[in-house]
LUMGULUM-48162 format. One record per residue (C-alpha): residue in one letter; z, x, y; residue number from 1. Coordinates in steps of 0.2 Angstrom, whole numbers, plus 5000, padded with zeros to 4 digits. Each point is the difference from the previous one (the first is absolute). Layout:
<nodes>
- A,Z,X,Y,NUM
...
</nodes>
This chain:
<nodes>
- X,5000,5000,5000,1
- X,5001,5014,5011,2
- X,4982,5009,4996,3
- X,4989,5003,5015,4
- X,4987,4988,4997,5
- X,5016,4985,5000,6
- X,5008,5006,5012,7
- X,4980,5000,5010,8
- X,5000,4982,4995,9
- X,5016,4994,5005,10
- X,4997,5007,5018,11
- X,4984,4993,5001,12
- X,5005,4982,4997,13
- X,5016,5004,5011,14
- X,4988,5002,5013,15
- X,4988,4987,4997,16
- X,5014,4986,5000,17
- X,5006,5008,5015,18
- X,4984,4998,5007,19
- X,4997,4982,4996,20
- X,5018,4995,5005,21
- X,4999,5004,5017,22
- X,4980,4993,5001,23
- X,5008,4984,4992,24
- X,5015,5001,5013,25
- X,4988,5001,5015,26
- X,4987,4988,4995,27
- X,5017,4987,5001,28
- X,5002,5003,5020,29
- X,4981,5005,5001,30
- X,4989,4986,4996,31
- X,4986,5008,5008,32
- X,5003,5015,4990,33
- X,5000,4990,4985,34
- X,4984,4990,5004,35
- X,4990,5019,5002,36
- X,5009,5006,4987,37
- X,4990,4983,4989,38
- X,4984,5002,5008,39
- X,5001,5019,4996,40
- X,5002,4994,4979,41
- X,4984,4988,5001,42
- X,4990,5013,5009,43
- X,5006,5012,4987,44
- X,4993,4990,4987,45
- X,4985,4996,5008,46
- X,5000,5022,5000,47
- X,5005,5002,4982,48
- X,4986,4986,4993,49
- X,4985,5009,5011,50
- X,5006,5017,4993,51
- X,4988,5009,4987,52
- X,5015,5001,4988,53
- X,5006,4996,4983,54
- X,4998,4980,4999,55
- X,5018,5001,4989,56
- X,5007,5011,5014,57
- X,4995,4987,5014,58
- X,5006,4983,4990,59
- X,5017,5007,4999,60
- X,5002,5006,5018,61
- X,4992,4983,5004,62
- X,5016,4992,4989,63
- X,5014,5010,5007,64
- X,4994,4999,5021,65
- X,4996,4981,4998,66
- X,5017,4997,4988,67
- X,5010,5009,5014,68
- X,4990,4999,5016,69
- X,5013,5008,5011,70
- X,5000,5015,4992,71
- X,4985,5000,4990,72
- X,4990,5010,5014,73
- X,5013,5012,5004,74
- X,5001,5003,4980,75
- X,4981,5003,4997,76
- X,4999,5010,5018,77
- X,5016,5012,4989,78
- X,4993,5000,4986,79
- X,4981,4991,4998,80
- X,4985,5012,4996,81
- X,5001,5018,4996,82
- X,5012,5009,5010,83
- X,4994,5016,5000,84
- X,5010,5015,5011,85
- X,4985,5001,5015,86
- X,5001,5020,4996,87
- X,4996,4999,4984,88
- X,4988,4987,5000,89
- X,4990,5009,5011,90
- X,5001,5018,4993,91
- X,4996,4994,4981,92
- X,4986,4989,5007,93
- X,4994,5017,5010,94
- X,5002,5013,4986,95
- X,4991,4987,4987,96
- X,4984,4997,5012,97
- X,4998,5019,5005,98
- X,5004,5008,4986,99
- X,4988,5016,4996,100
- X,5009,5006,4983,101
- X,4988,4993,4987,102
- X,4983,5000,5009,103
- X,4998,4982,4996,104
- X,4982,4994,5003,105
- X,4993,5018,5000,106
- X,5003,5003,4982,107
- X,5002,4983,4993,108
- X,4996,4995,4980,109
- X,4999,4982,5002,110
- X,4982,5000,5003,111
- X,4996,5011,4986,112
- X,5011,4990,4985,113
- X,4990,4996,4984,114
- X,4994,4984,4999,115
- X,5010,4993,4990,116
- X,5013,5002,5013,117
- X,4991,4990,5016,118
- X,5008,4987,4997,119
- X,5014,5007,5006,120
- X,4993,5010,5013,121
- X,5007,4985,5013,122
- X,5017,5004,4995,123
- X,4998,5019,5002,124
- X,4993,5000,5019,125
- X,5014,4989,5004,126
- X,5013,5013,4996,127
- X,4992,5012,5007,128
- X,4994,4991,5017,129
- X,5019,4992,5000,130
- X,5012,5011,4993,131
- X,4991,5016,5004,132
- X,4999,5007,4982,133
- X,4986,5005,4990,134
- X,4992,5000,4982,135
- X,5004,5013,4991,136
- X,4993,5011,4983,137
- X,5006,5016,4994,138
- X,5018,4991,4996,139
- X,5007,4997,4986,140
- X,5013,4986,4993,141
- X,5014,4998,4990,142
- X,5008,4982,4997,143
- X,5019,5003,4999,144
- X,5005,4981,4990,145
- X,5019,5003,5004,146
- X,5012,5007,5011,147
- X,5004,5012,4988,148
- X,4984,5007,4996,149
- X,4998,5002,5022,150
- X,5017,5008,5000,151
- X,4994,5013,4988,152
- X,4984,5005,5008,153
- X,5009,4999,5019,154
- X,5012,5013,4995,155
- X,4988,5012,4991,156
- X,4989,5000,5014,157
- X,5013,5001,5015,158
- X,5006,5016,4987,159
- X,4982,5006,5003,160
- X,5001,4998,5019,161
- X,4993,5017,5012,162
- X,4997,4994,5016,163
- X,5007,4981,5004,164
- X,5007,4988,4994,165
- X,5000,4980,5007,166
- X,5009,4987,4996,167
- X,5000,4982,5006,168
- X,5011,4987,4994,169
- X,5006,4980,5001,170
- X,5016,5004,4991,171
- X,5011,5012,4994,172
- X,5015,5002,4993,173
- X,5014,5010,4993,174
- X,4999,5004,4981,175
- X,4990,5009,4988,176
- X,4986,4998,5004,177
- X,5003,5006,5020,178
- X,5010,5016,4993,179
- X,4987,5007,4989,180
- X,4986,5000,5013,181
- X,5013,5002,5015,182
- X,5004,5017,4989,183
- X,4982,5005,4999,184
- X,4997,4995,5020,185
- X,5017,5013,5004,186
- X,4991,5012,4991,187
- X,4985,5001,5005,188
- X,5004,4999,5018,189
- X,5011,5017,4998,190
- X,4982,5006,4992,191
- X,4991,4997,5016,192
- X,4992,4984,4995,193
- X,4998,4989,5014,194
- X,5009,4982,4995,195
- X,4998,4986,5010,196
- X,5010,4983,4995,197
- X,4996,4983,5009,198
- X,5013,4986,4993,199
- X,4999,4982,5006,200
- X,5015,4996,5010,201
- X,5005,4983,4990,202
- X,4996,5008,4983,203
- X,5012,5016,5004,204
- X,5015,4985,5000,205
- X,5006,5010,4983,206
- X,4997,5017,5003,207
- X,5016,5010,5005,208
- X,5002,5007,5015,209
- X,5006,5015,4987,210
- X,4982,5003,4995,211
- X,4991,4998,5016,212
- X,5012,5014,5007,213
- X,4998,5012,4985,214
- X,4976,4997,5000,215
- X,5003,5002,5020,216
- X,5013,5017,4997,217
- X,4986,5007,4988,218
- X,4984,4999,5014,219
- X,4993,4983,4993,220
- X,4997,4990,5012,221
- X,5004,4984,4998,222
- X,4996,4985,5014,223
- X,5004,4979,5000,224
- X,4987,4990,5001,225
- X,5003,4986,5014,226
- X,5019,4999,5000,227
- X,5010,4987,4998,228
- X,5009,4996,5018,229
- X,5016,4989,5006,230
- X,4987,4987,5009,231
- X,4988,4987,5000,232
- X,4986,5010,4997,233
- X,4990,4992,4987,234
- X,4988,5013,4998,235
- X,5012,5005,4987,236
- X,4991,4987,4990,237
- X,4986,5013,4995,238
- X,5005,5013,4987,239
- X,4991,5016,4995,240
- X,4993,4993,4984,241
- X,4990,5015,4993,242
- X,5007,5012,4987,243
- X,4990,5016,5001,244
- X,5001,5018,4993,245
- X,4988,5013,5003,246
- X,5002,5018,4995,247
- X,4989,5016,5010,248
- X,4985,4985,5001,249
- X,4997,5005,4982,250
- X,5009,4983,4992,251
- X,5005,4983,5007,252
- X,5009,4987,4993,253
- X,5001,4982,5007,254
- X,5006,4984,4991,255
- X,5016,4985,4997,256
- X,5012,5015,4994,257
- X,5015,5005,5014,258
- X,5013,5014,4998,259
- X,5015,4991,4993,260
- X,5006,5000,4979,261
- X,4994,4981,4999,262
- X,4983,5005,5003,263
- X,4999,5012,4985,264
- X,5011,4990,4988,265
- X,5017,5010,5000,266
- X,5010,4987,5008,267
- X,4996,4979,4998,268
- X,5001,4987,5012,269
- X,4985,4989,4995,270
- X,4999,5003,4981,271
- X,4986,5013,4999,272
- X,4990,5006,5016,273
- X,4982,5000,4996,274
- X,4991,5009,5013,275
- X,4985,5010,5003,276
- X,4993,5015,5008,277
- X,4980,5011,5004,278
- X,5001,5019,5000,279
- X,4988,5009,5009,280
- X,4991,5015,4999,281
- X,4988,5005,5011,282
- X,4992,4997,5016,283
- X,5005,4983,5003,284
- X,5018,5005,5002,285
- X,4995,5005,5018,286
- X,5000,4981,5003,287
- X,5018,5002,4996,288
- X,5003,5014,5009,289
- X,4994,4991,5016,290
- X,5009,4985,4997,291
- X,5017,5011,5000,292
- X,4998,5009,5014,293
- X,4991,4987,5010,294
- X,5019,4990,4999,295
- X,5009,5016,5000,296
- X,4993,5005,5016,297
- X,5009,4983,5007,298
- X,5016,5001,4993,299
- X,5004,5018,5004,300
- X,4993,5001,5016,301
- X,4988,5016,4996,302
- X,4983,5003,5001,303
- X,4993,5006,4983,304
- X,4983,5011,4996,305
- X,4995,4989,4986,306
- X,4985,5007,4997,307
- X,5013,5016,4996,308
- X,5004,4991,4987,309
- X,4984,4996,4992,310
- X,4996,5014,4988,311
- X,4985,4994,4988,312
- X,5004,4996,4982,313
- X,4983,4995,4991,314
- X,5003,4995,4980,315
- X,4984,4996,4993,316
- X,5002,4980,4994,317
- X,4992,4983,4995,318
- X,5001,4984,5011,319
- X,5006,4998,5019,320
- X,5015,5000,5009,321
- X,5005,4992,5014,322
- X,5021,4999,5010,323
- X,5002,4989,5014,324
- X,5014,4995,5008,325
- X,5006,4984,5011,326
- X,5010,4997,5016,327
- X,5005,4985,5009,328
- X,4999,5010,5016,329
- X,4981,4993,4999,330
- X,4993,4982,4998,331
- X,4991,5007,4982,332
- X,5007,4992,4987,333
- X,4995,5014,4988,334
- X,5010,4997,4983,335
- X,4996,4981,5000,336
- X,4981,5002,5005,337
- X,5000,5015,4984,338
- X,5009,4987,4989,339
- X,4987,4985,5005,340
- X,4983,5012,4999,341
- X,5005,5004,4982,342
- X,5002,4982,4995,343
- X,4986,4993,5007,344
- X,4990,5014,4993,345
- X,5008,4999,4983,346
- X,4988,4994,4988,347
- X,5008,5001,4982,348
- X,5018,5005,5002,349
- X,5015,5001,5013,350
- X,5017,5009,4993,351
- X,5012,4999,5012,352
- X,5016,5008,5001,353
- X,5014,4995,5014,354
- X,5019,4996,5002,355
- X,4998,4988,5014,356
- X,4985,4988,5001,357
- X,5002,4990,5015,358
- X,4983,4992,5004,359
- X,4989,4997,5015,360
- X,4988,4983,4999,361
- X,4987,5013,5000,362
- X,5006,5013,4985,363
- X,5006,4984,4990,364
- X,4983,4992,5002,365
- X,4990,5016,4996,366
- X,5011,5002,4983,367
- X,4996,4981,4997,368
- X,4983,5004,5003,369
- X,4996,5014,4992,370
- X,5010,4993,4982,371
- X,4988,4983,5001,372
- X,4985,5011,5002,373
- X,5005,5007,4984,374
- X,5010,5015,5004,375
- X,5012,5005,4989,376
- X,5016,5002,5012,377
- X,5015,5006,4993,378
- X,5016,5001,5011,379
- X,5015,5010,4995,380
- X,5019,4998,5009,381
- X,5018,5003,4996,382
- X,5008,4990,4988,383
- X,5016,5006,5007,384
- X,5000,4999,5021,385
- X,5008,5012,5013,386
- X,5002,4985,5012,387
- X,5001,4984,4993,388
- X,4993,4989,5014,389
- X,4983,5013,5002,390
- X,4997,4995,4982,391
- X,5004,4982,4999,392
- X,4988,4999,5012,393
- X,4987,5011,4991,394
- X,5004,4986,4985,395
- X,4994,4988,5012,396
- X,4981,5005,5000,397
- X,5001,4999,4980,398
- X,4994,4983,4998,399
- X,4986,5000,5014,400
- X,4993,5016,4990,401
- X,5003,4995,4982,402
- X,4988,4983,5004,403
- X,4985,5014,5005,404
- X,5003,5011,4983,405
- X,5009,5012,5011,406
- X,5010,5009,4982,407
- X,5019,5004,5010,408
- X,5012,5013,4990,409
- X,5017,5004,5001,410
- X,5007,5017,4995,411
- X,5013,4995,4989,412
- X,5011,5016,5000,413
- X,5001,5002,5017,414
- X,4993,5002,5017,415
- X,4983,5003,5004,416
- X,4998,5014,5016,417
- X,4982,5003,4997,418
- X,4986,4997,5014,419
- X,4984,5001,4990,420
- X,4984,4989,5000,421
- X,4987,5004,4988,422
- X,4982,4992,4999,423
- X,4988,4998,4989,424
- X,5006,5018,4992,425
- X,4989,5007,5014,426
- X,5010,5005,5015,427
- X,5020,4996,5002,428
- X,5013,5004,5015,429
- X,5017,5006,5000,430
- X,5011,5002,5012,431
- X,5016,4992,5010,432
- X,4992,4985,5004,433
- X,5009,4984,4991,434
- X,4993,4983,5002,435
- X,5011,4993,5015,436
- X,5000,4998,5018,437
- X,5011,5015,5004,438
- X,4988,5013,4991,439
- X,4982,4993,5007,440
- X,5007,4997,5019,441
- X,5018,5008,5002,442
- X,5000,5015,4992,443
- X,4993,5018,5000,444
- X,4991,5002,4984,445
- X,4988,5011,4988,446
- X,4991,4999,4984,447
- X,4983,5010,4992,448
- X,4984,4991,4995,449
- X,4994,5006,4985,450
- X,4980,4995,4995,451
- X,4992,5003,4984,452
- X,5012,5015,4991,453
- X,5009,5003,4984,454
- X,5016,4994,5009,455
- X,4998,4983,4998,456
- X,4997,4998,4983,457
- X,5017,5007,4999,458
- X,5008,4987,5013,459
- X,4992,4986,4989,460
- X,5007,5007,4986,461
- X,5016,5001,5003,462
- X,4999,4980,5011,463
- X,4994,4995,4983,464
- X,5015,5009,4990,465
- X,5012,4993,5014,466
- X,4994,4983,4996,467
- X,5006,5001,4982,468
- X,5018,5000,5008,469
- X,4998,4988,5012,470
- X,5003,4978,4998,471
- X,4984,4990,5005,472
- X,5002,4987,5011,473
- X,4995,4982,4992,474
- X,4995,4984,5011,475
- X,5017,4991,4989,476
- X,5012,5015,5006,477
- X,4997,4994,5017,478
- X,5000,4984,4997,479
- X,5019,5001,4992,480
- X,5004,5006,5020,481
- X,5014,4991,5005,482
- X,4996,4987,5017,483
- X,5015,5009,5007,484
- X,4990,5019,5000,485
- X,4983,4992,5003,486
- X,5008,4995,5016,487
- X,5009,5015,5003,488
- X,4984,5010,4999,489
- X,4992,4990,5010,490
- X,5011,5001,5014,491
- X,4997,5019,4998,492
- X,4982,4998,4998,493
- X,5001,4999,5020,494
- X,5010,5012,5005,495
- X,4993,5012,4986,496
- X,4994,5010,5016,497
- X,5016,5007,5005,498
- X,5006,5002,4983,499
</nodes>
């Protein structure tokens, strides 16, 4: 009860009755202010329904601002749209749009992909015209299926580290998992070896002050991404989201899988933790390097020579890679428009892996449509739930989907982590992304396209060995729904946006 983040919370909501209080208490001798303050909620509304916005986002500001007029403007004016810090709004939006790193355009691959690859040629030029990432070769991929797996590899090659080392994480926590690379991090730093640690303010709510002190003592540097504050500043509502490693440009890692025991299955709190990871070799990790460094520059106040650390690493390899990343200081909803091009585009099969699927009209409809084309869409999810209202709610698009075909799994020993999407066993993305509001609008995020390589075969493989564990979902299981939970979900259903 006395963690950071609570103690945030408490503070906040302190503030924000205050706040109300004394508005209430001078709309009583003010009926003026009280008239002004009810013209400001309908014009508000007016606002919110002509934005270019999420229809799910606008119908439940619509609610709250109509339901409590008085306040419903000054509530939407707090805490309505993205609120971005202006600073780094406009540094991220400056680095992404002028940066020289990758060469994108003059060397670009997206024009010269084999034919059987057009059809995805669309999806290509819009991460590299949006996100500012390129197609890559001369990378090679290895699918880690498990946290475990991901561990292993991480600490052989931090082990192997020369130059750099860059770390970039949602959450992180004390344990064993934090000691064993926290121990190889200490050491390399006495080596020489440049170690640069970004942590998300919000995730580092269990990691000791103990252990920051003793990485910081050693030369790592370690920095907080957008820090929780004592005030009403809701741009602490968008979290670092990506969980990157990179090591001397050579290999990159991206995926579901934080630093904390959970994630590797030492301790349990959701039964077993089924998550995911890409390793990568090559020179597509400099998309990685210049996420890093791109946030890095921000948070630390520094002006870093990335192209210092760009050393070329060619491995000779089949298919294409492709990172990109995602930021709400934009209006490009780049996770959701990767999600939706894949499903539209699919035309045999869709395997999705998520823990959270909260849909949009417009991604429920294109899974609905894609399975009545004839699709074959499979969607995995925990059987065993981190927060129990996020999946009551994800239960709650069960039925729609089931009457299109839509095949709906739960992993019965645990908790699924993974964000994965595979289609037509052809191309596939993973990444940070999960199927919610908060990752396609509030979130920083990051994931890797991969088209046409020996990868995918392998994340098919192991969907399909997943499946063997998991229950499927039958039109009678949801029938048996009590009236009670179908209401309860669906009062959820419309405030699933701020979940």
């Amino acid at each position: 009860m006395i963690s950071k983040p609570l103690i945030i919370a408490w503070a906040f909501f302190l503030q924000l009755g205050i706040l109300l209080l004394i508005v209430y208490q001078l709309t009583l001798h003010m009926f003026g202010l009280y008239t002004i303050l009810v013209i400001l909620s309908y014009t508000t509304v007016i606002v919110v329904l002509n934005r270019d916005d999420n229809p799910s986002y606008q119908l439940i500001w619509t609610i709250v601002i109509l339901f409590i007029p008085l306040f419903g403007g000054i509530l939407y004016l707090l805490f309505g749209g993205k609120k971005i810090p202006k600073a780094l709004r406009k540094e991220m939006v400056l680095k992404d749009s002028t940066k020289p790193y990758l060469d994108v355009g003059q060397s670009s691959l997206t024009h010269n992909v084999p034919q059987k690859l057009q059809r995805w040629h669309k999806l290509m030029t819009y991460l590299e015209t949006q996100t500012y990432f390129p197609l890559f070769e001369n990378t090679q991929t290895h699918y880690l299926p498990i946290g475990e797996d991901k561990f292993v590899m991480m600490i052989e090659a931090l082990r192997r580290a020369e130059k750099f080392i860059l770390l970039e994480y949602f959450i992180v926590k004390d344990g064993k998992m934090l000691d064993s690379i926290s121990n190889i991090l200490i050491q390399k730093a006495h080596q020489g070896v440049e170690v640069l640690f970004v942590i998300d303010d919000f995730g580092a709510a269990e990691l000791s002050i103990k252990k920051i002190k003793e990485l910081k003592d050693a030369g790592v540097v370690v920095e907080f991404f957008n820090p929780l504050k004592i005030s009403l500043a809701v741009f602490m509502n968008n979290r670092n989201h990506r969980k990157i490693c990179v090591v001397d440009n050579k290999i990159g890692f991206v995926g579901g899988i934080n630093i904390g025991d959970e994630y590797i299955n030492v301790i349990e709190r959701f039964g077993h933790w089924k998550d995911n990871a890409i390793m990568l070799e090559g020179e597509a990790v400099s998309s990685l390097t210049v996420m890093f460094l791109t946030l890095y520059e921000y948070v630390s106040k520094k002006k870093v020579d990335i192209n210092a650390y760009l050393i070329p690493h060619l491995i000779k390899s089949e298919g294409y890679v492709q990172p990109f990343s995602d930021s709400p200081t934009d209006e490009e909803a780049v996770g959701e428009n990767v999600h939706l091009h894949l499903i539209n585009q699919a035309h045999c099969s869709i395997k999705i892996q998520t823990p959270y699927l909260i849909l949009s009209h417009v991604m429920r409809n294109a899974l609905i449509l894609a399975a009545k084309s004839g699709v074959k869409v499979e969607i995995m999810v925990p059987h065993v739930p981190d927060k129990r209202m996020v999946f009551e709610v994800t239960r709650s698009y069960y039925e729609t989907l089931l009457k299109a075909g839509v095949i709906i799994a739960e992993y019965v020993p645990g908790f699924v982590h993974a964000k994965m999407m595979i289609v037509d066993d052809e191309v596939a993305t993973l990444g940070t992304t999960n199927m919610d509001y908060r990752s396609y609008y509030l979130h920083f995020e990051c994931g890797v396209m991969v088209y046409d390589a020996p990868i995918i075969k392998e994340m098919s493989t192991d969907f399909d060995k997943t499946m063997e564990e998991c229950v499927i979902i039958t039109p009678l299981m949801v029938k048996k729904t009590s009236w009670f939970l179908r209401v309860f979900r669906a009062l959820l259903r419309v405030f699933a946006t701020m979940l």
